[in-house]
C-alpha positions in Angstrom: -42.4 198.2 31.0 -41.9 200.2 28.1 -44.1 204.1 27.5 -46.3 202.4 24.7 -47.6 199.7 26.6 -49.2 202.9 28.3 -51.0 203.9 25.3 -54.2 201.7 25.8 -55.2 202.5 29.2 -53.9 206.7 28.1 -56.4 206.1 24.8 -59.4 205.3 27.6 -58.8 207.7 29.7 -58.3 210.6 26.8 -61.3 209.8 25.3 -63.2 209.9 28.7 -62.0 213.1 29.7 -62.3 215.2 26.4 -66.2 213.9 26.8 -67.0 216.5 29.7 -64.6 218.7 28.5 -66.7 219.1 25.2 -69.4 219.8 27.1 -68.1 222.9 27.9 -66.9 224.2 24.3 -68.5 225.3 21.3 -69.9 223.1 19.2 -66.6 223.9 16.5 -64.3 223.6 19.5 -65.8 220.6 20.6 -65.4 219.4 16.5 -61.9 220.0 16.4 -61.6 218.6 20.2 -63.2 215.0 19.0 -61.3 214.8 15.7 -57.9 215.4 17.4 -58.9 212.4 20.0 -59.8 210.1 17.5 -56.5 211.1 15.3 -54.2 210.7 18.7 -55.8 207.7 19.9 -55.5 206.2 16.0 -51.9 206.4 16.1 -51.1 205.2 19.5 -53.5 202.0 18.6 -51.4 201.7 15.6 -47.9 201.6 17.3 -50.1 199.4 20.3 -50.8 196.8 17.5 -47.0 197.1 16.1 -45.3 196.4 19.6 -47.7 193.1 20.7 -46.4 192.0 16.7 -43.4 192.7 17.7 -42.9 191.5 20.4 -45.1 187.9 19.9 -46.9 187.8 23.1 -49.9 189.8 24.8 -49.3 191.7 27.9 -51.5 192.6 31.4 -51.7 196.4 32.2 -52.6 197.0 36.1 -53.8 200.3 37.1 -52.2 201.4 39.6 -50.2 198.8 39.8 -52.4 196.7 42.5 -52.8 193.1 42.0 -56.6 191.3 41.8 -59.2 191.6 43.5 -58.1 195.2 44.8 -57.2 196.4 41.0 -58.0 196.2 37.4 -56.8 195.3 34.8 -56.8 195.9 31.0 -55.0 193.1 28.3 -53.3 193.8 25.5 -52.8 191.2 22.5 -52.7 191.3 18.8 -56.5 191.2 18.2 -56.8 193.7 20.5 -55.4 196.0 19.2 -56.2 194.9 15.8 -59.9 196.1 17.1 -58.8 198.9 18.2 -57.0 200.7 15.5 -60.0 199.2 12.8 -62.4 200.9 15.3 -60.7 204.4 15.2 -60.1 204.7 11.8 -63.3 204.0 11.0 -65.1 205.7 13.2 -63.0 209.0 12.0 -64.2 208.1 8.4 -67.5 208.3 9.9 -67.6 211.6 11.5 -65.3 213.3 8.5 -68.0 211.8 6.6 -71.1 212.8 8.2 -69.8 216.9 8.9 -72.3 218.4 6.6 -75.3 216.7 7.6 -74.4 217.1 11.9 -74.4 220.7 11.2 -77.6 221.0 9.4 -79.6 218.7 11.2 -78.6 219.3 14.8 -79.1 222.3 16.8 -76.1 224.4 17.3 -76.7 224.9 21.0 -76.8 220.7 21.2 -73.6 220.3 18.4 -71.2 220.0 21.2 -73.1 217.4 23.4 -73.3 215.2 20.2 -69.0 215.3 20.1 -69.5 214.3 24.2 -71.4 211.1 23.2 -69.0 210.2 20.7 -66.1 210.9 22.7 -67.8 208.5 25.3 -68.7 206.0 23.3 -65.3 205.6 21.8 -64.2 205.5 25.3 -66.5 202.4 26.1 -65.6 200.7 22.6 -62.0 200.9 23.8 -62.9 199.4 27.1 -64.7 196.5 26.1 -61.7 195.8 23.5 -58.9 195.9 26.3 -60.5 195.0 29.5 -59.5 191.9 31.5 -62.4 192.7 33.7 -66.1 191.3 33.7 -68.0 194.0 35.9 -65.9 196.6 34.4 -67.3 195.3 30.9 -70.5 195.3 32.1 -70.1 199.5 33.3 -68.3 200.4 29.9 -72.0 198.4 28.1 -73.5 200.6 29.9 -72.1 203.9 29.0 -72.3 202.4 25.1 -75.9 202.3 25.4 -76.3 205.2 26.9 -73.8 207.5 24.3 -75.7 205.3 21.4 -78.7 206.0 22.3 -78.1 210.3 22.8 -76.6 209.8 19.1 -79.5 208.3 17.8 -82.1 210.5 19.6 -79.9 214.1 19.3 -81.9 215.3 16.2 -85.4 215.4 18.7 -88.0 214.4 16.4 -90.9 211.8 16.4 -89.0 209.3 14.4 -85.9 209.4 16.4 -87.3 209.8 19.8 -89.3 206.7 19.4 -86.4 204.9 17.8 -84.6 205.9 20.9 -87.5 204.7 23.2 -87.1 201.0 21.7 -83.5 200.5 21.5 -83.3 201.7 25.5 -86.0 199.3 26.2 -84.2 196.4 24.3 -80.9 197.4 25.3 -82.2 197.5 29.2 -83.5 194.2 28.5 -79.8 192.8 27.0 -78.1 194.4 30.3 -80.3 193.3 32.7 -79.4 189.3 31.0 -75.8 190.4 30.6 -75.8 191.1 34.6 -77.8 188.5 35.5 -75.0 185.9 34.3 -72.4 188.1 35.5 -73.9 187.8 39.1 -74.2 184.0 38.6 -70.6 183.3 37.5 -69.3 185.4 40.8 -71.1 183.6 42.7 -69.4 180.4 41.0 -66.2 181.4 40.5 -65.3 184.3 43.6 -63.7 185.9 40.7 -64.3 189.2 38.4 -61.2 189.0 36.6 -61.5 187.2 33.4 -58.2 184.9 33.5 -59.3 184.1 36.8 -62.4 182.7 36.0 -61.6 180.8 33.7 -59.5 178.7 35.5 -62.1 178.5 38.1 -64.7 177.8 35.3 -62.3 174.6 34.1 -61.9 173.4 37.4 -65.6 173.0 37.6 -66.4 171.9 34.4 -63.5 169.0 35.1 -65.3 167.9 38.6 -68.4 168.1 37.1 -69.9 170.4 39.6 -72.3 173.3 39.4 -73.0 172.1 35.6 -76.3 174.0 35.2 -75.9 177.2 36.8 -72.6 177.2 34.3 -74.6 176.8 31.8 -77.5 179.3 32.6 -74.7 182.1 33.5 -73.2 181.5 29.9 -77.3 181.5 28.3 -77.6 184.5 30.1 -74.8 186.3 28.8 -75.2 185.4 25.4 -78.8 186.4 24.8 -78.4 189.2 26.7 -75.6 190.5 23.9 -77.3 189.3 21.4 -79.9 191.3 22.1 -77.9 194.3 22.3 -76.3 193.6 18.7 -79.6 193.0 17.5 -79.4 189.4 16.4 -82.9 188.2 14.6 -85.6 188.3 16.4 -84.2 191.2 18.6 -83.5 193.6 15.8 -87.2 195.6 16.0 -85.3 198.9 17.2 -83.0 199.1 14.0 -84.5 200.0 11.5 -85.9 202.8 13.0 -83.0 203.7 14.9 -80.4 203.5 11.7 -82.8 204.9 9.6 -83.7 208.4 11.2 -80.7 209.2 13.2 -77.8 211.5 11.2 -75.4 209.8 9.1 -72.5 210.3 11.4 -74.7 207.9 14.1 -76.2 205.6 11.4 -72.7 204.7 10.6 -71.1 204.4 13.5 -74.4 203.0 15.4 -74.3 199.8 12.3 -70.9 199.4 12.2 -69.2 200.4 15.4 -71.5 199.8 18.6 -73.0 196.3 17.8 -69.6 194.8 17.0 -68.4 196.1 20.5 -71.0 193.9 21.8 -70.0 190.7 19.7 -66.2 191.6 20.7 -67.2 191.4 24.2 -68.8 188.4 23.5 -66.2 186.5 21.6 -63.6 187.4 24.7 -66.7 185.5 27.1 -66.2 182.8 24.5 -62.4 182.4 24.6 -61.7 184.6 28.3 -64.0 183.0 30.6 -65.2 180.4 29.8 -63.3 178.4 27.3 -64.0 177.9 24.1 -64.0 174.2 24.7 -66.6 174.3 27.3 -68.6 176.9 25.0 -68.8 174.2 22.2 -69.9 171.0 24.9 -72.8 173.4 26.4 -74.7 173.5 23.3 -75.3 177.5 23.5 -73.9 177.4 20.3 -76.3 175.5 18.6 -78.9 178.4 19.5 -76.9 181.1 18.0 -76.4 178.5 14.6 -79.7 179.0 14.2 -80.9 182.4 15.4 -77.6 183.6 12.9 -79.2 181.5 9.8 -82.9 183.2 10.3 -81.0 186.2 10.7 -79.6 185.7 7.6 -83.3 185.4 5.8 -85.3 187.6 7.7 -83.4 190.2 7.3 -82.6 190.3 3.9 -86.5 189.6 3.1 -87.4 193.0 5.1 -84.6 194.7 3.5 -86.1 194.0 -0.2 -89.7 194.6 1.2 -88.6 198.2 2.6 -88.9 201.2 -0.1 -86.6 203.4 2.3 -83.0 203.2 1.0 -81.7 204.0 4.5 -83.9 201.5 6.5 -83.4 198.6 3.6 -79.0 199.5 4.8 -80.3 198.9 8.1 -82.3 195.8 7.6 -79.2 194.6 6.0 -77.3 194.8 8.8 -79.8 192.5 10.8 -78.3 189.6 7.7 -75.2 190.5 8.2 -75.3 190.1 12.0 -77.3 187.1 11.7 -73.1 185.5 9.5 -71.4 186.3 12.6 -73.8 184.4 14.9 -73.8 181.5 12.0 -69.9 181.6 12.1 -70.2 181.5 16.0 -72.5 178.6 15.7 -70.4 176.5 13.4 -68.3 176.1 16.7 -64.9 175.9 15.4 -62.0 178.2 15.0 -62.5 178.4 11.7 -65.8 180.0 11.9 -64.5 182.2 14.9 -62.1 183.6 12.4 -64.5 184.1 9.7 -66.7 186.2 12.0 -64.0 187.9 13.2 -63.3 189.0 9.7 -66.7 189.7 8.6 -67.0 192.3 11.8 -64.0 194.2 9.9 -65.6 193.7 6.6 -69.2 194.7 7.7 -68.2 197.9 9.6 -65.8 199.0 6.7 -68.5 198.5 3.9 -71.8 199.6 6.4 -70.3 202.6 6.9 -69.8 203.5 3.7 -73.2 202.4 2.9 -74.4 205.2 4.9 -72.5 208.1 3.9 -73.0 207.1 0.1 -76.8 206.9 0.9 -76.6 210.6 2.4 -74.6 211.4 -1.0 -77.1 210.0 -3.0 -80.0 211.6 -1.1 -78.7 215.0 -0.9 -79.1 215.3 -5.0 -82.5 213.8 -4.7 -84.2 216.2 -2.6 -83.0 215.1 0.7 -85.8 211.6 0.0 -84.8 208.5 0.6 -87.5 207.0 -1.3 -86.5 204.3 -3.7 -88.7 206.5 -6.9 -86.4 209.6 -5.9 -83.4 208.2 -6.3 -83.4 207.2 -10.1 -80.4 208.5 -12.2 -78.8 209.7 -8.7 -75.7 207.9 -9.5 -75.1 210.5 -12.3 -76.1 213.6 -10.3 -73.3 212.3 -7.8 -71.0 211.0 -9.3 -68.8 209.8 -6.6 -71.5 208.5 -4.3 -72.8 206.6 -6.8 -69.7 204.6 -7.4 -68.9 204.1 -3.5 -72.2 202.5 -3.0 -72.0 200.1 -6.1 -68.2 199.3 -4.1 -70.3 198.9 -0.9 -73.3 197.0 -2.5 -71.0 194.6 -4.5 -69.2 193.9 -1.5 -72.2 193.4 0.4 -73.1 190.5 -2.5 -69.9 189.1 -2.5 -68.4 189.8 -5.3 -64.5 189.1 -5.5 -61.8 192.0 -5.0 -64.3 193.3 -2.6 -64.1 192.7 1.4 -67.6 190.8 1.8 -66.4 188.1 -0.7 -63.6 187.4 1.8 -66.0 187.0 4.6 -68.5 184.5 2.8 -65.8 182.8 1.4 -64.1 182.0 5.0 -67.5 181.4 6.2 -68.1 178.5 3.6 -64.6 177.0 4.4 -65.3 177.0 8.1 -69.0 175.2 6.9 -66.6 172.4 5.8 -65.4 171.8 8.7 -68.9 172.0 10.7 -69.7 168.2 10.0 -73.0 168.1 10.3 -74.0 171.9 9.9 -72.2 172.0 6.7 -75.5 171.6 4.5 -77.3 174.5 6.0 -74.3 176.5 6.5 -73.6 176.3 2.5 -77.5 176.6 2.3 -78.0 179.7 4.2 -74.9 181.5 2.6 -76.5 180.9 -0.9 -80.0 181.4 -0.1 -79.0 185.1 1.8 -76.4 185.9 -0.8 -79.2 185.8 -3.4 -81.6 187.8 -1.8 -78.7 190.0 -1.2 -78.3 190.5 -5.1 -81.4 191.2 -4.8 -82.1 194.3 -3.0 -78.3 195.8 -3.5 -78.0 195.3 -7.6 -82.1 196.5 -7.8 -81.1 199.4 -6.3 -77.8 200.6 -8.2 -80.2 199.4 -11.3 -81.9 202.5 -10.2 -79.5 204.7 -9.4 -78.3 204.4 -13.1 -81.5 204.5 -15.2 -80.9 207.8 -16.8 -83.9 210.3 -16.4 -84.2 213.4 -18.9 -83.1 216.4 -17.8 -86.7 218.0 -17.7 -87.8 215.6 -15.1 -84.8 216.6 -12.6 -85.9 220.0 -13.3 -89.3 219.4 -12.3 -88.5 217.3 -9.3 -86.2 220.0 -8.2 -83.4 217.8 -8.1 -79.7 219.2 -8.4 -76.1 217.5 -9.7 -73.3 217.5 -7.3 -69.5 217.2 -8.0 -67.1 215.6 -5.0 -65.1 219.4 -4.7 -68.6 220.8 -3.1 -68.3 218.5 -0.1 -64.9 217.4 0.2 -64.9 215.9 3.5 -67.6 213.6 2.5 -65.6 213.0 -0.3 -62.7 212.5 1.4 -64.5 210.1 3.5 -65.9 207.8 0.6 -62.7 207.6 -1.2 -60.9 206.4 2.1 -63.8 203.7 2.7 -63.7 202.4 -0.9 -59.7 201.8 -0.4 -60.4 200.2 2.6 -62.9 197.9 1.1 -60.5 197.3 -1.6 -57.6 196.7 0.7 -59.5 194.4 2.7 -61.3 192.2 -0.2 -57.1 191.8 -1.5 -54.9 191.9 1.0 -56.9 189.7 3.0 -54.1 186.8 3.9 -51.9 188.7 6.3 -55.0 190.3 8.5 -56.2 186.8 8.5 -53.2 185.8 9.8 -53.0 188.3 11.7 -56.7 187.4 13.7 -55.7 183.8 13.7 -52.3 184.9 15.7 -54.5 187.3 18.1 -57.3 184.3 18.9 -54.0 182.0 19.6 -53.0 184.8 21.9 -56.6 184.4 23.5 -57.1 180.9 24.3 
């Protein structure tokens, strides 16, 4: 075995252990603690993902070196680490992002408990990405939950104690399902480790036995992480939670800790069960059409809301709602295409987010849609990276979201009969999308006269007076750019790591 097939089980445990270690520092200690983690762990992913090219073939990491059912295990492929290194990079974009706004809305005694939970939930994200382990999936949900919902409620105020309040409850709910079809599939299958269940799971589905606890174990499973990645109707505790939480957890929390879930997910899909046996249950119908109202729904809240950070967030319940469709379309076609929209929707949500805080901060700190007028001049910089994001969001080619929607409508062609709402849903959602995205950079470039900024006591900012933010918006607009034009070789490069799966 050679040192960097280490590096995955080193990047779990690294970002477990500097958790409680933060927890002891300063609040700038902890700072510099988390963004040396999340920099290490970044470039071991990277060299992860270029030995399993290399190389052509995924690879089994035991710990400790024991064999099932006395050890664990963790796998390696290319879309594995694919995950991983996306994950990283953009979750340090994130928290280089967010810097200003951590430090002025969170206590200073409570700054380092904040790095704890991200350092945890980094450490569950990577889990659920290279685990070969059911229950140990299960633990590592857990501790996402958890470190998502200290993020969200770390500012301890009404809004995002409450907010906190419902996504537990949800989240609680989504576990308890999650579990409940873990048990059952033990019980099945004698098994925990994922290879091994699958070929227990095909033996049964072949003899014909056990048919409908099969099927309620994989029901249970997916509802229970749909929940938790707030597909539509389970999406109540979003808005709330995005919307009142500090930028650093509104952009990881929308683009980081629901696509853990849909990972985790998409490895049940291909892992456990079998993709083949996925597509005969019929489950996937459901999520077809949970992902198309998802789709509507939440782009209708998002041009009801009059809250630019909560209309983001209701945006993210649409963009959820693809991935589900994609799921649905039950082909790998539309497996791909949701893979690819996860990268595309965490790369341009994010930068949503931090643009938003941009825009807000020359506003007057409201993120009321009649405060923000002309704020695309006063900030220069956030202005353009949330036209980027909001373009992409559309569709609009050179930008990563027209990737996504066009994979999506090639994978509708080969959906038979779901092609017709599949094309349907994608036109109908991308309209409303124009809707609510271009009406609001409408307003952030309808010039205002001087006298009014005065009165309003709103200020102009240039990119030099917060340069990590800065730093952060320019990174995410190349991404976006790099992903919306240099789309064929991380296509390929999916389509190689769900080979690698199956």
């Amino acid at each position: 075995m050679q040192f960097v097939q280490n590096f995955p089980f080193i990047s779990i445990i690294l970002s477990l252990f500097s958790g409680p270690l933060s927890s002891i520092m300063s609040g700038k200690t902890a700072k510099k603690i988390n963004f040396a983690v999340i920099s290490i762990i970044t470039v071991m992913s990277c060299a992860v993902l270029a030995f399993v090219i290399g190389s052509g073939e995924p690879y089994v990491y035991m710990m400790g070196h024991f064999p099932a059912p006395w050890g664990n295990e963790i796998r390696v492929g290319v879309l594995e680490a694919s995950m991983a290194v996306i994950f990283c990079v953009i979750m340090l974009l994130c928290m280089v992002g967010g810097v200003h706004e951590r430090e002025a809305e969170i206590e200073e005694t409570k700054q380092n408990l904040y790095y704890v939970m991200v350092n945890l939930l980094l450490c569950s994200l990577l889990a659920l990405i290279y685990t070969n382990d059911l229950f140990t999936a299960y633990v590592f949900v857990e501790i996402n939950t958890i470190s998502a919902c200290g993020l969200i409620m770390i500012r301890q105020n009404g809004r995002t104690l409450e907010a906190a309040t419902r996504y537990m409850i949800m989240s609680l709910l989504g576990s308890g399902l999650l579990l409940l079809g873990i048990c059952f599939l033990y019980d099945l299958t004698g098994h925990l480790l994922m290879s091994n269940i699958q070929e227990q799971v095909r033996i049964l589905h072949q003899t014909g036995n056990y048919h409908i606890p099969l099927l309620v174990s994989l029901g249970l499973m997916s509802v229970g992480l749909a929940i938790k990645s707030a597909l539509f109707p389970f999406h109540t505790w979003l808005p709330d939670a995005y919307g009142y939480s500090t930028v650093s957890s509104a952009a990881i929390l929308s683009s980081l800790v629901s696509k853990g879930y849909i990972f985790l997910l998409v490895k049940i899909f291909y892992r456990v069960i079998g993709f083949d046996i996925v597509r005969d249950s019929k489950v996937i119908n459901v999520l077809f059409v949970f992902g198309i109202a998802g789709m509507i729904m939440g782009s209708v809240s998002a041009i009801r809301e009059n809250n630019i950070r909560r209309m983001i967030a209701y945006s993210s319940v649409a963009q959820i709602g693809y991935i589900y469709m994609g799921f649905g379309l039950g082909t790998t076609a539309g497996v791909i295409a949701s893979i690819y929209h996860i990268v595309s929707h965490a790369a341009t949500k994010s930068l949503l987010f931090v643009a938003a805080s941009g825009i807000t901060d020359v506003s007057g700190d409201s993120t009321k849609f009649e405060d923000l007028t002309g704020a695309g001049y006063r900030n220069k910089l956030a202005g353009v990276a949330f036209t980027v994001g909001s373009l992409s969001m559309v569709g609009i080619p050179m930008f990563a979201g027209f990737i996504s929607k066009l994979l999506f409508a090639q994978a509708g062609m080969e959906g038979n009969h779901k092609l017709l709402p599949t094309l349907i849903a994608l036109a109908i959602s991308t309209i409303l999308n124009a809707v609510y995205f271009m009406k609001t950079v409408i307003r952030l470039y309808t010039p205002v006269s001087k006298s009014y900024i005065k009165k309003r006591g709103f200020r102009y900012m240039t990119a030099g007076e917060q340069k990590p933010k800065s730093v952060a918006l320019v990174c995410f607009i190349i991404l976006n750019l790099f992903l919306g034009l240099f789309s064929e070789p991380i296509i390929a490069l999916f389509r190689s790591g769900l080979r690698m799966f199956s």
